[in-house]
C-alpha atoms as one frame of an Amber mdcrd trajectory, in Angstrom:
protein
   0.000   0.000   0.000   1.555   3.802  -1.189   2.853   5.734   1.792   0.791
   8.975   1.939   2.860  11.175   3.451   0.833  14.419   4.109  -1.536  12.615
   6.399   0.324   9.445   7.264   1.899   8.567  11.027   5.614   9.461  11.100
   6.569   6.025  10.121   6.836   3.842   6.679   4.856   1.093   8.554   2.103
   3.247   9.959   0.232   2.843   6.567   1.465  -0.293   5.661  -0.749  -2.850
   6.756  -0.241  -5.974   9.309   1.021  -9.223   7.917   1.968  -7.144   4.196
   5.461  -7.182   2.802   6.408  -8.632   6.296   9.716  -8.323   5.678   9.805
  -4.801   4.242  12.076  -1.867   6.329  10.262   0.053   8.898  10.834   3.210
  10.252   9.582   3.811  13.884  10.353   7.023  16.851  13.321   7.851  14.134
  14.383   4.558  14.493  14.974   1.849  11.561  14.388  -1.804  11.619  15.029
  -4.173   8.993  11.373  -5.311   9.079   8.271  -5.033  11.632   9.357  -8.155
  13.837  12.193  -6.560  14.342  10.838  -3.522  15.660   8.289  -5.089  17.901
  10.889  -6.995  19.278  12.870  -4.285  20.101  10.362  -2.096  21.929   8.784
  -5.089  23.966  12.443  -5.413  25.046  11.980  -1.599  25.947   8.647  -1.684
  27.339   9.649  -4.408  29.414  12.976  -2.041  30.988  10.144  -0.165  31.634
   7.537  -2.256  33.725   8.973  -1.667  37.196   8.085   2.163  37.102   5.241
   2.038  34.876   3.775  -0.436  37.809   4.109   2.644  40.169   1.285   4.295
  38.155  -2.294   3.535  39.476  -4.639   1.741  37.483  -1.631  -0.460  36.589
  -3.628  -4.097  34.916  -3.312  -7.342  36.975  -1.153  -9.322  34.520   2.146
 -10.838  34.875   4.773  -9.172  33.011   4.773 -11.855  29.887   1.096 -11.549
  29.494   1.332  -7.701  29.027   4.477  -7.737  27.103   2.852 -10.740  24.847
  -0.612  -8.303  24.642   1.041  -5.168  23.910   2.464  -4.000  20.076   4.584
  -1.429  21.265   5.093   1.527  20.722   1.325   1.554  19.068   0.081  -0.282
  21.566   0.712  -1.212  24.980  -1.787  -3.432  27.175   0.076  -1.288  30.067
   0.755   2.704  30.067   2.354   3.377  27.267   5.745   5.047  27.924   6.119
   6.387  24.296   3.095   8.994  24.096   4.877  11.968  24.535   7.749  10.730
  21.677   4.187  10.543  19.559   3.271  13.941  20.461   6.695  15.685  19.365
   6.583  13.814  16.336   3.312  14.628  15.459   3.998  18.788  16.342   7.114
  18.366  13.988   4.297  16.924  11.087   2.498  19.620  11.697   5.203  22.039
  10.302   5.077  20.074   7.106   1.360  19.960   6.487   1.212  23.982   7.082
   4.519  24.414   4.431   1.758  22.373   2.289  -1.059  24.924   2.796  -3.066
  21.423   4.638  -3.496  23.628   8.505  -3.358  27.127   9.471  -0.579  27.773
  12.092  -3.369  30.462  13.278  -6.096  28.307  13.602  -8.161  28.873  16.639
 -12.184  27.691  16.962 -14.179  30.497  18.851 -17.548  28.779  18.859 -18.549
  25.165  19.827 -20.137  22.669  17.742 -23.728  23.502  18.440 -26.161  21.432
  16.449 -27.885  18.174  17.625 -26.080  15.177  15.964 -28.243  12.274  14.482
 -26.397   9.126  13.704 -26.770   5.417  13.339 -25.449   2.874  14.373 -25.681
   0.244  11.452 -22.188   0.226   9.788 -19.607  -2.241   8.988 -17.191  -0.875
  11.395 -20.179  -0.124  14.383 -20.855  -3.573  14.007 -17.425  -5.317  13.838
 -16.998  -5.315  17.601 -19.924  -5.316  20.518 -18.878  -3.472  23.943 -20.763
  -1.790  26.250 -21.374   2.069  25.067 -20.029   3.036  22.020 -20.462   6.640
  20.186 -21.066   6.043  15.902 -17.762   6.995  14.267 -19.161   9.462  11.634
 -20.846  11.312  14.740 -17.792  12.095  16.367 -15.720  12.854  12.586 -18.371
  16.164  13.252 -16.577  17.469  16.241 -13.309  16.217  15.155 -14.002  18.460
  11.657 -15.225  21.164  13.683 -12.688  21.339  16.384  -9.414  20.353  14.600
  -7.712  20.935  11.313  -5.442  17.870   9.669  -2.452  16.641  11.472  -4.291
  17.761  15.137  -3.849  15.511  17.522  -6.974  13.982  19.405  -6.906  12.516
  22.916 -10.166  10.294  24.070  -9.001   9.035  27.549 -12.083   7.037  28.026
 -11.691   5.318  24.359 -13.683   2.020  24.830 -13.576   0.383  21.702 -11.321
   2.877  19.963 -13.928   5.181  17.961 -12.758   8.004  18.495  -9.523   6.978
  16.656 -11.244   5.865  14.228 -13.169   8.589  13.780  -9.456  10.827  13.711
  -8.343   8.551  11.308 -11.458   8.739   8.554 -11.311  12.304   8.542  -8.705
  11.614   5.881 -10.177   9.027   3.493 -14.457   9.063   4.755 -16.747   7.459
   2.314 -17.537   9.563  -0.488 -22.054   9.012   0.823 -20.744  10.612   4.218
 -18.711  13.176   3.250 -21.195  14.639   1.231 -23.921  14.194   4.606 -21.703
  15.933   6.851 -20.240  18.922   4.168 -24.203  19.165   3.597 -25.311  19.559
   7.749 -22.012  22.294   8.252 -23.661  24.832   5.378 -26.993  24.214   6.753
 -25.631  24.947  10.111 -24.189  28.371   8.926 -20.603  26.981   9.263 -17.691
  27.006   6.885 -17.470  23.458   4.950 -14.928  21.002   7.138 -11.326  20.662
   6.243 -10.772  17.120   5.510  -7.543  15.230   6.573  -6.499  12.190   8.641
  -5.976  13.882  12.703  -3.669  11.632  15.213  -5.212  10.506  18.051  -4.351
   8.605  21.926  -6.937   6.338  22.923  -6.693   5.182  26.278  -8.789   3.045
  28.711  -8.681   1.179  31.876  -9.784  -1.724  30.954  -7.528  -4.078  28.851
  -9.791  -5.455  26.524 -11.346  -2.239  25.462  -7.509  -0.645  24.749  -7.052
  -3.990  22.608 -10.454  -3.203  20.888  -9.443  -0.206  20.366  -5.719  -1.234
  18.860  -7.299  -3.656  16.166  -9.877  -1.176  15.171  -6.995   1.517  14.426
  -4.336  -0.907  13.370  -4.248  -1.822   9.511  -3.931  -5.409   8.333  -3.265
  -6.997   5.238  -6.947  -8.138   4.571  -6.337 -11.070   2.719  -4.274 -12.575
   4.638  -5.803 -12.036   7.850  -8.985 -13.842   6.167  -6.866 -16.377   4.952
  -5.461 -17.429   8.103  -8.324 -17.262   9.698 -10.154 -19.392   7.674  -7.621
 -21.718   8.138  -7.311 -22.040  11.580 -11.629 -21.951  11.855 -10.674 -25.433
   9.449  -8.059 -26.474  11.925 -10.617 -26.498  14.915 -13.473 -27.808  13.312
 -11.217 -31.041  11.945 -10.109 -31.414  15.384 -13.795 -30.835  16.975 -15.768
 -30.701  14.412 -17.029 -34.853  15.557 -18.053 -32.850  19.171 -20.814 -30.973
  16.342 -22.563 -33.569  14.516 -26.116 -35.046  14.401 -28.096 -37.722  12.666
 -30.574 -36.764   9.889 -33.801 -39.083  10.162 -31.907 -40.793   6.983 -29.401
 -41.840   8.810 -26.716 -38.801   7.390 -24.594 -36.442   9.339 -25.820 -33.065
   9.879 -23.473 -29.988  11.312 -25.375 -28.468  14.644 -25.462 -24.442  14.514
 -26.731 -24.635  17.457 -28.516 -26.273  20.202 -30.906 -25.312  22.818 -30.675
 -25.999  26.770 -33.200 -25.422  29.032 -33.422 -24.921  32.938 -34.975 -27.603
  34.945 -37.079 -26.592  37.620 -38.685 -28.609  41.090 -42.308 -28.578  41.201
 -43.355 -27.302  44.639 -46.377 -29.551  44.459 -45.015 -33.007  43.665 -40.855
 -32.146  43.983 -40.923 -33.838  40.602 -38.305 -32.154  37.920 -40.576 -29.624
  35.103 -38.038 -28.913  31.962 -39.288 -25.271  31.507 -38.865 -25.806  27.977
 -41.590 -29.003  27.985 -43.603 -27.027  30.414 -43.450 -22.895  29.756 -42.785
 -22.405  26.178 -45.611 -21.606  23.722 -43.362 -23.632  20.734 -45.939 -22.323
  18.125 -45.928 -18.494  18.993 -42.417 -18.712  20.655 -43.207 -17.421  23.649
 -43.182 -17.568  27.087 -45.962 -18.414  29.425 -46.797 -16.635  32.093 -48.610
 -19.513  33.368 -48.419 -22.819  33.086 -48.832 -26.717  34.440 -46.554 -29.035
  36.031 -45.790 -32.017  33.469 -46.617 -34.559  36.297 -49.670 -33.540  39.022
 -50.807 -30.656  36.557 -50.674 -27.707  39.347 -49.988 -23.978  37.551 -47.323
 -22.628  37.926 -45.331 -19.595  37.342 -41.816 -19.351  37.189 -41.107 -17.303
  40.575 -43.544 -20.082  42.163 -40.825 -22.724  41.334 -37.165 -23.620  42.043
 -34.369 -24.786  40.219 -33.474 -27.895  39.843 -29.456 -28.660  41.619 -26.825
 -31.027  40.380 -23.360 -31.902  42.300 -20.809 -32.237  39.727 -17.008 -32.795
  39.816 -14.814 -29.866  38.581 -11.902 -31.539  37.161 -10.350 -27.917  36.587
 -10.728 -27.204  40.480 -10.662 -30.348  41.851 -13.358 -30.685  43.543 -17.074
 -30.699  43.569 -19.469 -28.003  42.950 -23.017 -27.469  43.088 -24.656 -25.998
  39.828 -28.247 -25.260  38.393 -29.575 -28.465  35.906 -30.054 -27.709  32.425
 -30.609 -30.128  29.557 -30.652 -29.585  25.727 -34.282 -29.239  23.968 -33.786
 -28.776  20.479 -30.590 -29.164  17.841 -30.510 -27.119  14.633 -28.385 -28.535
  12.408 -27.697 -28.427   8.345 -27.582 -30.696   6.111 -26.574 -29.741   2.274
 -27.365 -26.094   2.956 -31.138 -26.954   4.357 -31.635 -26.148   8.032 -33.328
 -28.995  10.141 -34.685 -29.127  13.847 -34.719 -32.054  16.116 -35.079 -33.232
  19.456 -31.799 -34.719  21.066 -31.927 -38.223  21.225 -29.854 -40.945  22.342
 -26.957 -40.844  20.533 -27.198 -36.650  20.622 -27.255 -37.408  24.746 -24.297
 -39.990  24.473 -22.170 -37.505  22.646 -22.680 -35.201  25.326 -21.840 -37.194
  28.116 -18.478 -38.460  26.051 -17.737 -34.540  25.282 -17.820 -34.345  29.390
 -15.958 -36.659  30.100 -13.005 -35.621  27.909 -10.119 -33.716  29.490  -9.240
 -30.201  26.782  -5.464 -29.875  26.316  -5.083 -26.422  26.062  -5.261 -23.474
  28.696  -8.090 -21.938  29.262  -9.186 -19.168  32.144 -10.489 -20.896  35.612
 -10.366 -17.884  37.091 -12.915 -16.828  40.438 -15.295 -14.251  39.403 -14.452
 -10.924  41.005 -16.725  -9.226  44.057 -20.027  -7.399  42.703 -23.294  -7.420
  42.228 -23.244  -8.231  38.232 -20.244 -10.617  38.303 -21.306 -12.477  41.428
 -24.992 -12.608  40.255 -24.466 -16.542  39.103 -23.053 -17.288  42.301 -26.768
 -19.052  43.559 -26.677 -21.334  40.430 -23.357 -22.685  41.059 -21.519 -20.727
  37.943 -19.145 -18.912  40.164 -15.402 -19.246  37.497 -14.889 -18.297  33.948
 -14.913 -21.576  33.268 -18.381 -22.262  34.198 -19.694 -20.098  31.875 -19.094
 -22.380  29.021 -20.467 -25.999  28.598 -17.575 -28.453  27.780 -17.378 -28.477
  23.851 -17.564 -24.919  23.558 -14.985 -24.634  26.008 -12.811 -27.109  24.068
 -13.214 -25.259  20.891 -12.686 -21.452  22.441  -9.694 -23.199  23.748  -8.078
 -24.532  20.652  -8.667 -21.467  18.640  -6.778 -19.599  20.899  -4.248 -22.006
  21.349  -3.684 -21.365  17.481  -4.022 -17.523  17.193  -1.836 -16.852  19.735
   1.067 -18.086  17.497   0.145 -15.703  14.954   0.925 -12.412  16.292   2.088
 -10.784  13.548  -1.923 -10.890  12.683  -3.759  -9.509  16.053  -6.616  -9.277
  14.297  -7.088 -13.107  14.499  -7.153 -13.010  18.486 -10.095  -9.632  18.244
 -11.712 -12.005  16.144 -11.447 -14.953  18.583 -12.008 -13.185  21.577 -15.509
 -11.421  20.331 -16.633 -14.833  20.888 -16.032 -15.472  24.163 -19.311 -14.063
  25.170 -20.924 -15.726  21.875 -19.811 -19.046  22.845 -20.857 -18.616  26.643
 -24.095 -19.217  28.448 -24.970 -15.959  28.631 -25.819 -16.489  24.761 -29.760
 -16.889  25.198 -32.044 -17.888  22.859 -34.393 -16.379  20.653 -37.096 -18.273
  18.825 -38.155 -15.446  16.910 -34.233 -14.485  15.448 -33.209 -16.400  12.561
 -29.559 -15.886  13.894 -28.627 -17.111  17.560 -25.216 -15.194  17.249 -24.378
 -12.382  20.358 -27.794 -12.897  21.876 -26.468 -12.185  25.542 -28.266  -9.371
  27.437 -26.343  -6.405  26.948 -25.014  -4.670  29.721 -25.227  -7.246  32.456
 -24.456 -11.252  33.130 -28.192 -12.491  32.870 -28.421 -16.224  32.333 -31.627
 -16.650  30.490 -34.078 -20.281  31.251 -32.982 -20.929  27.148 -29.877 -20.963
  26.410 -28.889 -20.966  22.713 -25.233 -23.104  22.771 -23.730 -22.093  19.066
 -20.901 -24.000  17.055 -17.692 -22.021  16.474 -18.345 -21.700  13.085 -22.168
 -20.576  13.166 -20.370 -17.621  14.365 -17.095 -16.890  13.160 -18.321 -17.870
   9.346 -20.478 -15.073   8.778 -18.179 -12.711  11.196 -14.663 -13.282   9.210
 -16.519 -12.135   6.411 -17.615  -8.739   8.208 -14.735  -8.397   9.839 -12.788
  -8.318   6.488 -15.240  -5.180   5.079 -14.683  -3.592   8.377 -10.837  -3.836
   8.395 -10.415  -2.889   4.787 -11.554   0.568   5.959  -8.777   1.077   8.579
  -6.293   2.597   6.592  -3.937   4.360   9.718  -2.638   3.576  12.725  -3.271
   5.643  16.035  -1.590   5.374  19.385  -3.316   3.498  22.505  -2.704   3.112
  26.022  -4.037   1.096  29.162  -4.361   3.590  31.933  -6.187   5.611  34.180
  -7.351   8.698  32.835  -6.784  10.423  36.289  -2.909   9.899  35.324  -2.260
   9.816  31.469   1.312  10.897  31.699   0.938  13.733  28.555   2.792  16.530
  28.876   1.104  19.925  29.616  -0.987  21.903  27.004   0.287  19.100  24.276
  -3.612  17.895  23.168  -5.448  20.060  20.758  -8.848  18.216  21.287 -10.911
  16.119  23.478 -13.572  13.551  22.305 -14.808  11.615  25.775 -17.478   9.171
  26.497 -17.386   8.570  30.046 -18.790   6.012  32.326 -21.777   7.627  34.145
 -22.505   7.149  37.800 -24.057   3.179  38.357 -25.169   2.861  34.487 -22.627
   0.036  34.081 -20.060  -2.323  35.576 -17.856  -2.043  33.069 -14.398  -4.028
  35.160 -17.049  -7.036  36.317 -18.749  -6.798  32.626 -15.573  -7.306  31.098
 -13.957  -9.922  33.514 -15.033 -13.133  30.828 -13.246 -11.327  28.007 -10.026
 -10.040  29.630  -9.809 -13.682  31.563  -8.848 -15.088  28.004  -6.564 -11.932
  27.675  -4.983 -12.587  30.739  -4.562  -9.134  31.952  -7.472  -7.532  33.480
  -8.944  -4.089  35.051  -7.602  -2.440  37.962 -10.440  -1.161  39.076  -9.145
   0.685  41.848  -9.998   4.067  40.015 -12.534   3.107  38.009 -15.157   6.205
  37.469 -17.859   4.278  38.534 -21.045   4.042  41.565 -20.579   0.707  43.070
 -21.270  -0.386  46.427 -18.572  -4.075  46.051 -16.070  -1.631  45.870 -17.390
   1.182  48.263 -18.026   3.930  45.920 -20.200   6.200  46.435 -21.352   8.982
  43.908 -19.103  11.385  45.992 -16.645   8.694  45.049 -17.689   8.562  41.189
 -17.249  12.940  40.984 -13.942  12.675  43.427 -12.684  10.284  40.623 -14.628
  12.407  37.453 -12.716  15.662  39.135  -9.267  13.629  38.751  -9.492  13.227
  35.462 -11.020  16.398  34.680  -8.000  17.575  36.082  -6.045  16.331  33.721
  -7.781  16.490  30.864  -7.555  20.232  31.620  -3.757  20.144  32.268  -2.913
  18.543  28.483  -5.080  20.533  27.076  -3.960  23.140  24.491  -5.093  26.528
  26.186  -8.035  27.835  24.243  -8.560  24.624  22.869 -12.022  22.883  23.251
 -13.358  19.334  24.982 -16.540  17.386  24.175 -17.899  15.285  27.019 -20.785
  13.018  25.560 -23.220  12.195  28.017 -25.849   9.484  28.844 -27.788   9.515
  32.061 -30.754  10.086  34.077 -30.059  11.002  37.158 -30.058  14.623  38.296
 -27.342  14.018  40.901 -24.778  12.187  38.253 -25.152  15.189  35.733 -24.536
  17.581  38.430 -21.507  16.013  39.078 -20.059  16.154  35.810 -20.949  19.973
  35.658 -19.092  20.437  39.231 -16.216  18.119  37.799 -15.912  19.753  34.669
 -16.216  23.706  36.769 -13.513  22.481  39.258 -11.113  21.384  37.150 -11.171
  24.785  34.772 -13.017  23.932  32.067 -15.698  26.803  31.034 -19.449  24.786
  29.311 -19.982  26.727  26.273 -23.282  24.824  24.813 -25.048  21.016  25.403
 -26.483  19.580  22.490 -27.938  16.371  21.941 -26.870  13.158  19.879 -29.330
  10.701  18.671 -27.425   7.096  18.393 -30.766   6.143  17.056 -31.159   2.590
  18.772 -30.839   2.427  21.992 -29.322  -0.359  24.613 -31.361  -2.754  26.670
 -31.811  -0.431  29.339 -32.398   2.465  27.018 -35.294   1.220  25.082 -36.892
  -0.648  28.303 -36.580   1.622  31.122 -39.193   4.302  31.278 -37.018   6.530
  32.718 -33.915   6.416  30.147 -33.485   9.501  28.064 -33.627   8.178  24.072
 -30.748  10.903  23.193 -27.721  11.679  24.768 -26.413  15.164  25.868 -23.249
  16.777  24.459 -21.584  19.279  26.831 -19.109  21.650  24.567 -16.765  23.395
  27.233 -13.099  24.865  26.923 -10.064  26.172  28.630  -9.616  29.374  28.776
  -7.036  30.846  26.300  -3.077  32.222  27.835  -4.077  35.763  27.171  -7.332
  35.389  29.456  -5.418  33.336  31.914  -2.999  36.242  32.251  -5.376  39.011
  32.401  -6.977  37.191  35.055  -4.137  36.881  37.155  -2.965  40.046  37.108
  -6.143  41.751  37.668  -8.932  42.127  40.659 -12.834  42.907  40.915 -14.989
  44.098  38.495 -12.352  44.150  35.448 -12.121  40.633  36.389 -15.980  39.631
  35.901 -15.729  41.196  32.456 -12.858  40.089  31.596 -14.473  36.519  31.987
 -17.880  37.643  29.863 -15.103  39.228  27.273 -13.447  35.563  26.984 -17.070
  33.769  27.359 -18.876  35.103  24.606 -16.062  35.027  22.796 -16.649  31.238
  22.902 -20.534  31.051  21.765 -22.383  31.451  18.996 -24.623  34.447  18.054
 -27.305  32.375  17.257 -27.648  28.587  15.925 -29.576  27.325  12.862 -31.780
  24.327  13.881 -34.215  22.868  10.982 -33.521  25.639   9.156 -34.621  28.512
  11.813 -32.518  30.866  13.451 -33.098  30.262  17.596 -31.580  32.108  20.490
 -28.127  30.855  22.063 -29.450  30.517  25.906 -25.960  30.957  26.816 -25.807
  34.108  25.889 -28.775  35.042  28.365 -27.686  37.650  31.094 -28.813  34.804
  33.826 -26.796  31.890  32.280 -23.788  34.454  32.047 -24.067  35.249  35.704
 -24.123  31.883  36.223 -21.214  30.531  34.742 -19.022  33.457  36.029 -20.351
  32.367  39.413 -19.350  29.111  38.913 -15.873  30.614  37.340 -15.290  32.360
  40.272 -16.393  29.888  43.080 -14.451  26.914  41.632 -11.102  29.250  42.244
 -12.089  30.381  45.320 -12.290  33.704  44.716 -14.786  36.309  45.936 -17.795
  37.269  44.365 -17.407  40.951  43.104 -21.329  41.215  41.696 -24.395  40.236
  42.615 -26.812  39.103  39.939 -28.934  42.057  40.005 -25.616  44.368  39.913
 -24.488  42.099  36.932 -27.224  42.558  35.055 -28.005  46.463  35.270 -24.032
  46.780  34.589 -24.009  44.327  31.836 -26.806  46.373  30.075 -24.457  49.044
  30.198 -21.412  47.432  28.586 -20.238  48.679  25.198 -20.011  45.711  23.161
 -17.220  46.973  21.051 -15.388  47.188  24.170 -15.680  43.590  24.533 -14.536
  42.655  20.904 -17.923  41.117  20.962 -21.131  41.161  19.176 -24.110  42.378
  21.179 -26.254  38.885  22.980 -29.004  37.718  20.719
């Protein structure tokens, strides 16, 4: 692939993708390398010099050195705080100096207004949809604020990156789809702004959580497409000639049919009689696919309901513990299976039962995670049905087969993108996959957002899902065209150097919304290195955290968000929650630290979560708060003067930061924050988080500020 070099990472390899010309030079930091091995050698040799006073930093993962070294693609990528951001961020200022000598950026570029307009975006695209996680902003919403905020060559920090799309986002700025471009060039005129300036921007993604950082390396990491299908479709051939046997059925003819998947159901104790109901036999409508609310025992006929019964116990010996351990019974119901490209359905019988039992009593000869589920309410939730390790979570075939593909992608890692396609299913291949009699797909059909195991569970074959997603994956990929940097930290502690970050682009965890660290335990058990969640921004009473503890933690890394910010430079803080008290406290966080809210919008992600669509309560669109550090010159006047000039000099610098007036559906509306009241307010809140006296009050503010001559501010007059 052609080296671009007006938009491209500092090095020959940043645009060359994984597993291509393998043995090509590379050119990394100003260092040379005879080929890529050779420089990933060489800085895991470095990172690894590096450990004992990286390991001083909090949020530091639980891993053993190996594990992290073996994770991490250093410098890109570390699955650890990365030691080489700030070598990135000289780099990247010396690019700069070329793309301006190119007439590509301004070297006076400066954004005086935020991005104002509500943002509307979906979620169905290739790359959306190439990873699940938790919370995850659209890509081509975020390219708005990017375009808005930044000019080419900018460089882009998102310390709570989840899966990475804000990087990608950075990235596409410099090659977007030709449809989208057009969209967003479209909504700026419309919006009374200046079309965008279109170039690839560098961005640091960083996260707390190990498996979203390595989420967020594959998705801005690019790989020789072919090849990574190639292998993988090799090693999915591998597995299923090794277990493929553990996946067959018999046709009514007598032939071999391939399982997709099969159903299990919960067995339940009839209060009435103690005899065993199989809810599946007993609850499920099998015509309308539905549950009963109602229903009768099998055996003395009583109704029922499911709360009315009790499930049904086993005692079974854990070879990978050693010992015995108590779990909820669940059989299998139903096997679909194909046969010559026609999809059957049957009821196990013997010989399906037989191959079960052999399948348990096989012993799986690779490593796999056995690992005690963490304290908390979400991870521990299993713990009264007996499913209380990693292992548990998987019935014995699947386990087997999770097993050997990772046994064989991990000796691939000049291809990572075979272990992010692995490791999506992890949760696919689990328990927590439930099923759904009215989907023609069973693939990723666990609840989002929590550990739920359903009464159904739909137990898939590794190839039901890894067929169709190797295929996806491949469109996805092709559209990653360069690298960005990403880190496994804290953002309390991100190690940047001062005013270095010309943007901000967050999604932050919000109050008790989610669990992310106990969420994510299955996933980063495989990885082998796993949250700290010591400062994790989060409401959770397992690890004594109170929302007092949530803003303490919010006001950390507010902190130093505002101390690598460029001054005068701008921060986006995308926002999903209901409760009063957890919005408050991102206002306070963002006051106290410095930052100054210029507007809050809203985004529309279109299609909500679980909890979103279901809970009466859950706002449908998220809020965008727009808010920015003041620039040197106001940060100086301030210092060096007292009072009254102070309170304008603040209004001087604030309105300096808002729009006149916004265009929305093609009217002209009023800028609230240009009101005399929300003016007062902020400088109130200026003031107070400083600790500095209030010279005005709000009725003094107001009959002065009616007085002001507005070309004394610099300023137009408020709308």
């Amino acid at each position: 692939m052609p080296t671009n070099s007006l938009f491209d990472s500092d090095t020959l390899y940043a645009a060359t993708p994984l597993g291509a010309k393998a043995n090509s030079p590379v050119r990394c930091l100003g260092k040379d390398f005879k080929n890529d091995a050779e420089r990933r050698a060489y800085f895991r040799e470095e990172l690894r010099k590096q450990l004992p006073e990286l390991k001083k930093l909090e949020g530091f993962p639980i891993g053993e050195d190996d594990d992290i070294i073996e994770l991490s693609d250093p410098p890109y990528y570390t699955a650890c705080p990365n030691p080489w951001l700030n070598d990135f961020v000289a780099e990247w200022e010396q690019d700069k100096k070329a793309l301006q000598a190119q007439k590509k950026r301004k070297a006076d570029f400066e954004v005086h207004e935020p991005y104002a307009s509500d943002v509307s975006e979906g979620k169905n695209n290739p790359i959306y949809n190439a990873h699940s996680y938790h919370t995850k902003v659209p890509h081509p919403a975020i390219m708005r604020y990017i375009l808005h905020y930044t000019q080419p060559g900018d460089i882009v920090l998102d310390g709570f990156a989840g899966t990475g799309m804000t990087g990608v986002a950075a990235q596409l700025c410099g090659n977007p789809d030709h449809e989208l471009k057009s969209k967003i060039e479209q909504e700026f005129t419309s919006n009374g702004l200046a079309k965008p300036v279109w170039g690839a921007r560098k961005a640091i993604c960083g996260d707390l959580s190990p498996i979203a950082s390595f989420i967020a390396y594959n998705y801005n990491t690019p790989v020789d497409t072919a090849r990574f299908e190639q292998e993988a479709r090799r090693i999915l051939a591998e597995v299923e000639k090794e277990c493929g046997w553990m996946y067959e059925t018999r046709h009514t003819d007598g032939s071999k049919g391939r399982i997709n998947y099969t159903v299990w159901s919960d067995v339940f104790v009839c209060p009435d009689c103690g005899h065993e109901i199989i809810f599946w036999d007993a609850a499920v409508d099998k015509e309308k696919g539905e549950i009963k609310d109602e229903f009768t025992c099998t055996h003395c006929q009583a109704l029922q309901t499911k709360r009315s019964l009790s499930k049904a116990m086993v005692t079974i010996h854990d070879r990978a513990l050693d010992q015995s351990v108590r779990q909820a019974k669940t059989v299998p119901v139903l096997i679909n299976y194909t046969i010559n490209g026609k999809r059957h359905e049957k009821k196990p019988d013997a010989t399906d039962l037989a191959l079960i039992k052999k399948i348990e009593d096989l012993e799986i000869p690779y490593w796999y995670p056995t690992d005690r589920m963490p304290e908390g309410d979400e991870s521990r939730r299993n713990d009264p049905v007996g499913i209380t390790h990693v292992h548990h979570f998987y019935i014995k075939r699947a386990l087997f087969s999770l097993a050997s593909l990772y046994q064989r992608v991990r000796k691939l890692k000049t291809i990572p993108h075979l272990e992010f396609s692995i490791e999506q299913t992890a949760i696919g291949l689990s328990i927590l996959n439930r099923y759904g009699p009215h989907h023609f797909s069973q693939v990723n059909r666990n609840l989002a957002g929590t550990l739920y195991i359903g009464s159904q569970i739909s137990e898939v074959s590794p190839w039901y899902i890894l067929d169709g997603k190797i295929e996806r994956l491949k469109k996805a990929l092709q559209q990653i065209m360069k690298r960005q940097v990403v880190t496994t930290l804290s953002a309390s502690n991100n190690i940047i150097k001062e005013n270095s970050i010309d943007y901000i682009f967050i999604d932050p965890p919000f109050g008790a919304n989610l669990m992310y660290s106990e969420l994510n335990y299955l996933w980063e058990s495989w990885l082998k290195v796993k949250t700290n969640n010591k400062l994790e921004a989060i409401e959770n009473s397992s690890q004594n955290k109170s929302l007092f503890d949530y803003q303490q933690i919010m006001v950390r890394c507010f902190n130093e968000y505002y101390r690598v910010l460029k001054p005068g430079r701008w921060m986006t803080v995308e926002f999903s929650n209901t409760s009063a008290a957890v919005w408050n406290s991102i206002q306070t966080g963002l006051q106290q630290a410095g930052f100054v809210i210029a507007n809050v919008a809203a985004l529309d992600k279109k299609q909500g979560s679980f909890k979103a669509v279901t809970t009466p309560t859950a706002v449908k669109q998220d809020l965008v708060i727009s808010c920015y550090k003041p620039s040197s010159e106001f940060d100086q006047r301030f210092r060096t003067q007292s009072g009254d000039v102070n309170v304008w000099a603040f209004v001087d610098e604030h309105l300096a930061h808002l729009p006149v007036s916004i265009i929305k559906d093609q009217k002209t509306t009023a800028v609230i924050e240009r009101s005399p009241k929300i003016l007062y307010d902020r400088m109130l809140s200026f003031f107070l988080m400083r600790n500095l006296p209030i010279p005005l009050d709000a009725a003094e503010f107001q009959q002065k500020l009616s007085g002001v001559r507005w070309h004394d501010l610099h300023i137009r007059p408020i709308g």
